[in-house]
C-alpha positions in Angstrom: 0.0 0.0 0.0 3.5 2.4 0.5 4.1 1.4 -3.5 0.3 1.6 -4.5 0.1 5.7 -3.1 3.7 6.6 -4.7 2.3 5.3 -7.7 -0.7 6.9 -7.7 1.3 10.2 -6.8 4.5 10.1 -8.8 2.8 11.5 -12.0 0.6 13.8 -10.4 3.4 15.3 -8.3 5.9 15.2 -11.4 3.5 17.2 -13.5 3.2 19.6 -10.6 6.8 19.6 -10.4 7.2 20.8 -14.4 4.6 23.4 -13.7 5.2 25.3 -10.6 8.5 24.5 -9.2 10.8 20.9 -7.9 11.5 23.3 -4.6 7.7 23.7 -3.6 6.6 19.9 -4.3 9.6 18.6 -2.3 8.8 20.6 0.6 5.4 19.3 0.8 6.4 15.9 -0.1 8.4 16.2 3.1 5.7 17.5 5.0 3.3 14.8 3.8 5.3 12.2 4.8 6.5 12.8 7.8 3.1 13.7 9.6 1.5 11.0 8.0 4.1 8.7 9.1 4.3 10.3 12.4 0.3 9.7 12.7 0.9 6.0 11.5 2.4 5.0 15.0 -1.4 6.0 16.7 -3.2 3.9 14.1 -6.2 1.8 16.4 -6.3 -0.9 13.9 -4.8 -2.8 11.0 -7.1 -1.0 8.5 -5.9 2.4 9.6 -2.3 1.4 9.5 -2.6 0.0 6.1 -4.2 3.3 5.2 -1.8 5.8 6.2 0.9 4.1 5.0 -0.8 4.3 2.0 -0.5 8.1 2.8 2.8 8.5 3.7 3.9 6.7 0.0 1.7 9.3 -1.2 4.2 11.9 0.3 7.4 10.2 -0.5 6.8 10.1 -4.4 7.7 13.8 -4.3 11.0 13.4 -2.8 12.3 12.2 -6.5 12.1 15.8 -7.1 15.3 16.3 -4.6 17.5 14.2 -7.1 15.8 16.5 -10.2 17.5 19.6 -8.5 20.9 18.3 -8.0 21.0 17.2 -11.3 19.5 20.3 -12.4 22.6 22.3 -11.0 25.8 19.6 -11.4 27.6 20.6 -14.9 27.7 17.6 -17.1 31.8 16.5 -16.4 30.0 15.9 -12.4 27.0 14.2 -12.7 28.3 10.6 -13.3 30.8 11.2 -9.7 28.1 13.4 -7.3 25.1 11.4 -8.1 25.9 8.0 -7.4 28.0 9.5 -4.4 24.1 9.9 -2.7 24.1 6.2 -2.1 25.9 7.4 1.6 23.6 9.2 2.7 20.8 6.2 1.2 22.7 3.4 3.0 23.1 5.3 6.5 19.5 6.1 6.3 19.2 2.0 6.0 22.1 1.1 8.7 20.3 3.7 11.1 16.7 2.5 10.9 18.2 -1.3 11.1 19.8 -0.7 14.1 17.0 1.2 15.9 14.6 -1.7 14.6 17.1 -3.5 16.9 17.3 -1.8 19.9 13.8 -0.4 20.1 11.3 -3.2 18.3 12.3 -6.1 21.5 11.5 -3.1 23.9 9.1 -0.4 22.9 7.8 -2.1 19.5 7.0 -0.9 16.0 4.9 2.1 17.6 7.8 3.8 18.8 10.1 2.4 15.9 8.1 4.6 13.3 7.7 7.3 15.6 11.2 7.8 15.6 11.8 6.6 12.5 9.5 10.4 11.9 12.0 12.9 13.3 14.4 12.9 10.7 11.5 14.0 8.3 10.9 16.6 10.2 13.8 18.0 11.1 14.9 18.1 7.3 12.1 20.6 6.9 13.9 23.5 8.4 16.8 23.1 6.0 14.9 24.2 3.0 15.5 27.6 3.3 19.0 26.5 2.1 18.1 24.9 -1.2 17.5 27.1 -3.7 14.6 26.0 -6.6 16.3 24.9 -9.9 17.8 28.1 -12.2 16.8 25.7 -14.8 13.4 25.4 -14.1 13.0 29.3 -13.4 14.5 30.2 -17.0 12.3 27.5 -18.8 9.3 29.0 -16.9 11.1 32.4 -18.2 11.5 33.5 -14.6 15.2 34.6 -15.4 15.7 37.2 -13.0 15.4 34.2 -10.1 17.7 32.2 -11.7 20.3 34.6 -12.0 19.9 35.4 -8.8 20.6 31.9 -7.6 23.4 31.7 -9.6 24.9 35.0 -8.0 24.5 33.3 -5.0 26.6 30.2 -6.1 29.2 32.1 -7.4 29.4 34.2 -4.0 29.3 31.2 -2.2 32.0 29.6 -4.7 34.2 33.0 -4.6 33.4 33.5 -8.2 32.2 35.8 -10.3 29.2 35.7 -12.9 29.9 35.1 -16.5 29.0 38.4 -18.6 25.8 38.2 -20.4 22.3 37.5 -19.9 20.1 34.2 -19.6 18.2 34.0 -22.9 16.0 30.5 -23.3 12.2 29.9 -25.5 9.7 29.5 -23.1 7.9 26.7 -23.4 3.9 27.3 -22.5 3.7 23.7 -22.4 5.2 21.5 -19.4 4.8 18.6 -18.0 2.9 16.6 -20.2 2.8 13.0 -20.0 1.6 12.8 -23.8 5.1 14.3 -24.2 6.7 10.8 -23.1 5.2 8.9 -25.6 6.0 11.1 -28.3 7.6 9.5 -31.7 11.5 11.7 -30.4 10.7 9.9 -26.7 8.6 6.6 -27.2 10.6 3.7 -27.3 13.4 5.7 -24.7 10.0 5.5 -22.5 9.2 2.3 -22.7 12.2 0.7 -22.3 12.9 3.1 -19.3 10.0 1.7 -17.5 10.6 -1.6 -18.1 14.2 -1.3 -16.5 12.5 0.9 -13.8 9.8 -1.9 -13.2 12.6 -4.6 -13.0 15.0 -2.8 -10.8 12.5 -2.1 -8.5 10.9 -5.8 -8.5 14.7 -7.2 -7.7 15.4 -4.6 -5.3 12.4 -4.8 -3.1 12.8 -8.9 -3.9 16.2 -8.9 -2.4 15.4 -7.0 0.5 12.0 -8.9 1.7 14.2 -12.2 0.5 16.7 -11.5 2.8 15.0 -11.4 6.2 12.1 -14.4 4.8 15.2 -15.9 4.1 16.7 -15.3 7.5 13.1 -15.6 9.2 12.3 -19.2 8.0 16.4 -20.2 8.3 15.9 -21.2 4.9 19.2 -22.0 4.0 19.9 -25.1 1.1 16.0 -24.6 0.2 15.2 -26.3 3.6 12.5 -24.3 6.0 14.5 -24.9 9.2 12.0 -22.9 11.3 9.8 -25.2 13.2 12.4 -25.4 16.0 11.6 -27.5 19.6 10.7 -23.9 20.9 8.4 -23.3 18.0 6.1 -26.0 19.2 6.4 -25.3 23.0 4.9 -21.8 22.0 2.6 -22.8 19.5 -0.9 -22.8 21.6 0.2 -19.3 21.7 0.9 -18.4 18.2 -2.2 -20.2 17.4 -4.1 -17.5 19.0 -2.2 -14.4 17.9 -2.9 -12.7 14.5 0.5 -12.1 13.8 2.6 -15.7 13.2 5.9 -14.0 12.9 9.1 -15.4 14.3 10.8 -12.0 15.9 14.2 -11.6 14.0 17.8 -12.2 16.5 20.3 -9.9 17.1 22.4 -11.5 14.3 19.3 -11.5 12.3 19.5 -7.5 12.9 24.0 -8.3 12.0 22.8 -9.6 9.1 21.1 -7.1 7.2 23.1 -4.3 8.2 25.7 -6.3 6.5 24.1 -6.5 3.8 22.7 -3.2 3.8 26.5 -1.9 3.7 26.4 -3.8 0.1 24.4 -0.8 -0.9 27.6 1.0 -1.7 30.0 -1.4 -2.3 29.8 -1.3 -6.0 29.7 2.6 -6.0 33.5 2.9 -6.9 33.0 0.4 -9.6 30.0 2.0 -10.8 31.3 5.5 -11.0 34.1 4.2 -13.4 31.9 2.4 -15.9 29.0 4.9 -15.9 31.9 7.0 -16.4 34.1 5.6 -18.8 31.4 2.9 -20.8 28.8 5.1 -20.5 25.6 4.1 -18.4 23.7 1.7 -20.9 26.8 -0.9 -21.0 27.4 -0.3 -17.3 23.3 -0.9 -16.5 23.6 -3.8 -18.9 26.4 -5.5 -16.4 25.2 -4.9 -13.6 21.7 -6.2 -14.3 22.5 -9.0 -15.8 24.9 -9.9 -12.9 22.3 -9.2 -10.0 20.3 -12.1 -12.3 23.7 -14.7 -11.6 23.5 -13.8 -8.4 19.8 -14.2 -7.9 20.2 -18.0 -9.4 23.5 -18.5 -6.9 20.9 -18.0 -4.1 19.3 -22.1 -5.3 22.5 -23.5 -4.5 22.9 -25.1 -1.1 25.5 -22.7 1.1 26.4 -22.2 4.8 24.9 -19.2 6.4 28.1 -17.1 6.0 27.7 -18.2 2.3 24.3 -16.5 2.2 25.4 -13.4 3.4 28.4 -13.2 1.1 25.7 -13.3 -1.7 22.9 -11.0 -0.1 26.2 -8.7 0.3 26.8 -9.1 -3.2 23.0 -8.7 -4.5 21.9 -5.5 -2.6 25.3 -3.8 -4.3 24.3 -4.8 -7.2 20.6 -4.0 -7.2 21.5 -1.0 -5.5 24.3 0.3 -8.5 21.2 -0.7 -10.8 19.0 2.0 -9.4 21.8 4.4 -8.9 22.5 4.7 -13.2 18.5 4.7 -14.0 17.8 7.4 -11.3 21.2 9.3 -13.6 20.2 8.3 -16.8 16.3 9.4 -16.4 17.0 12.6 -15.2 19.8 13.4 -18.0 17.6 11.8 -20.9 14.5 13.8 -20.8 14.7 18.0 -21.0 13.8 20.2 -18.5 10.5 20.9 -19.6 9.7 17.2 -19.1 12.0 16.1 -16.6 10.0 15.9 -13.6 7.1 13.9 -15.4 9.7 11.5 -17.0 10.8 10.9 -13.5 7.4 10.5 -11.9 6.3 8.7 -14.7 9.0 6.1 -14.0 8.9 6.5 -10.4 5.1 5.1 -10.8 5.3 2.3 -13.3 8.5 1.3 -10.7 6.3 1.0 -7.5 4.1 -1.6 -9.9 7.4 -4.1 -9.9 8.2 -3.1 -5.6 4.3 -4.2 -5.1 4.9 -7.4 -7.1 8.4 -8.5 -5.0 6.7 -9.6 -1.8 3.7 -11.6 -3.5 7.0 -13.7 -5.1 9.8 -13.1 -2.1 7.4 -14.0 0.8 4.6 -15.9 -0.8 6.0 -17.8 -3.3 9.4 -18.3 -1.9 7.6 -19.9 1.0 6.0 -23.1 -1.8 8.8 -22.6 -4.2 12.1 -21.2 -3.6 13.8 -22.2 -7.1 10.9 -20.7 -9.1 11.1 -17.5 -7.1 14.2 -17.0 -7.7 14.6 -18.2 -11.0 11.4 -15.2 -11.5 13.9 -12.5 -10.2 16.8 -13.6 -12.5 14.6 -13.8 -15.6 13.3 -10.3 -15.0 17.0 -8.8 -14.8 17.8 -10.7 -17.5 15.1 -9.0 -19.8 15.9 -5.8 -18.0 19.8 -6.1 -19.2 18.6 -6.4 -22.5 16.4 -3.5 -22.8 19.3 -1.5 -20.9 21.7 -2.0 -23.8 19.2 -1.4 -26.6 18.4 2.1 -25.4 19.0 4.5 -27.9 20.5 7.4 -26.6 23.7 7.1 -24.3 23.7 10.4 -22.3 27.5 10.3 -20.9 29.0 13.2 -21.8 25.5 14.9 -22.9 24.7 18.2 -22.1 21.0 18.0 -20.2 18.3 19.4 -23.0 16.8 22.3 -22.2 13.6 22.1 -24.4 12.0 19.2 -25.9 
């Protein structure tokens, strides 16, 4: 239900985005999703929980918009090294909310876990008045006296002065159109975008949910080692509890911030091919090695074992989302950035609400064909990534369609 209201949002707040501003729709994607997160952790019932989470996805769809700006403002020789380099901030994020699962989940429960999990939203929201809103969109909206302003602000914050000159750029009347995206220039760039975007996604979220089911059920050579001697001492109990889940261990907890730390083990590696190959051959490896990987999980290993290879796949399925964020926002212009994003951002969340249906559900009657599922998928996806047919390394970003 997270996926199902960021897909529902992604286009609208992308097309709001191209209109009226990236700044102004992240800030109230922030807001959004923090109090709705925050009000998540007083839900009575199961129904109201499922609902504002719902909510809060709605909110968190905007935050794409964050990534739009940055690119927005890095000159093209920067964009393949200070991108990807925003998988530190992603994977302490992930280590921080691990580790407080830990300490507070045993103790004060999920309640208090999301409630905390909150204040970081919140807190962000005061350090807005230090972004500025994209120069880029402001001249396309033919707002140029903003975005020379901004830009004397850079260079006075850089100790530089402002080229001579003045900002001259068509405006464009119309922005934001989703019609744009399936245009003859931008159709089969589209599609195959979303496909790769619906793939990544569906692995990602599959590795992730695969991990701890995987950890959960002790399912380790295919066998579901979880029925221990305490399992059936307790299970009067768990019969009459609506909730059947084995709590995770402290190494359970070890686990996955190990390997959560995969997250940016690649990103050295992946800055030098999206750099030097370009990003369709790089997205080409390392999707059709996170489908290798996804097949090494069927063969019968010691626990250590699986989390070498979870270590391995969330660095690669993380590196895979790290060149389709770059690419996206470098292929389509300004005018039709945001939209392209949100578009892709929507049809993604499709894939992230198919992983658990296949990680949880169908792992549980069939772990081969599960995993066999995720590897075909990046297979296909590896495919479509090195058929695209426009490489944007070294491209200057399009201002106009």
């Amino acid at each position: 239900m997270v996926f199902f209201g960021y897909m529902l949002f992604s286009i609208l707040l992308g097309f709001l985005a191209d209109r009226y501003g990236r700044l102004k729709i992240l800030l109230i994607s922030f807001i959004w999703g923090a109090y709705f997160s925050l009000l998540t952790s007083f839900s009575p019932s199961y129904g109201w929980f499922v609902f504002l989470r719902c909510l809060v996805g709605c909110g968190v769809a905007g935050h794409a918009q964050g990534l739009i700006i940055k690119t927005e403002f890095l000159p093209t020789k920067c964009r393949g090294f200070m991108l990807p380099l925003a998988q530190v901030f992603w994977l302490t994020g992930s280590l921080l909310i691990i580790g407080l699962a830990s300490v507070i989940n045993p103790t004060g429960g999920w309640r208090w876990l999301v409630r905390t999990a909150s204040l970081p939203g919140i807190v962000l929201i005061f350090v807005f008045k230090f972004i500025p809103e994209s120069a880029r969109f402001n001249v396309s909206v033919g707002n140029s006296q903003a975005a020379v302003k901004t830009l004397k602000w850079i260079a006075k914050i850089n100790r530089s002065v402002m080229p001579e000159g003045t900002l001259k750029e068509p405006i464009m009347e119309t922005r934001g159109r989703l019609l744009d995206l399936i245009d003859r220039k931008y159709l089969r760039t589209s599609l195959q975008i979303w496909i790769i975007w619906l793939g990544i996604a569906f692995a990602y979220y599959g590795v992730i949910l695969a991990s701890s089911e995987l950890l959960e059920r002790n399912m380790i050579c295919g066998v579901d080692q979880s029925v221990t001697e305490a399992d059936r001492n307790h299970a009067s109990e768990e019969s009459q509890s609506p909730c059947r889940c084995h709590l995770l261990s402290q190494a359970d907890y070890q686990t996955m911030m190990i390997s959560t730390i995969g997250d940016i083990a690649l990103n050295p590696l992946n800055i030098l091919g999206i750099n030097t190959v370009g990003r369709r051959i790089s997205l080409f490896f390392t999707m059709g090695t996170t489908g290798v990987f996804f097949l090494l999980l069927n063969i019968c290993m010691t626990r250590t074992g699986l989390i070498a290879i979870l270590f391995c796949l969330r660095a690669l399925v993380s590196a895979n989302f790290s060149t389709i964020y770059i690419y996206t926002a470098e292929v389509y212009p300004t005018v039709m950035r945001a939209v392209g994003m949100g578009a892709s951002g929507s049809l993604c969340r499709i894939g992230a609400m198919s992983a658990p249906f296949i990680a949880q559900v169908l792992m549980s009657t069939s772990m081969v064909g599960a995993l066999c599922l995720f590897a075909g998928v990046c297979f296909i996806c590896a495919i479509s990534a090195i058929t695209l047919p426009i490489e944007t390394k070294g491209r200057a970003l399009q201002q106009i369609k």
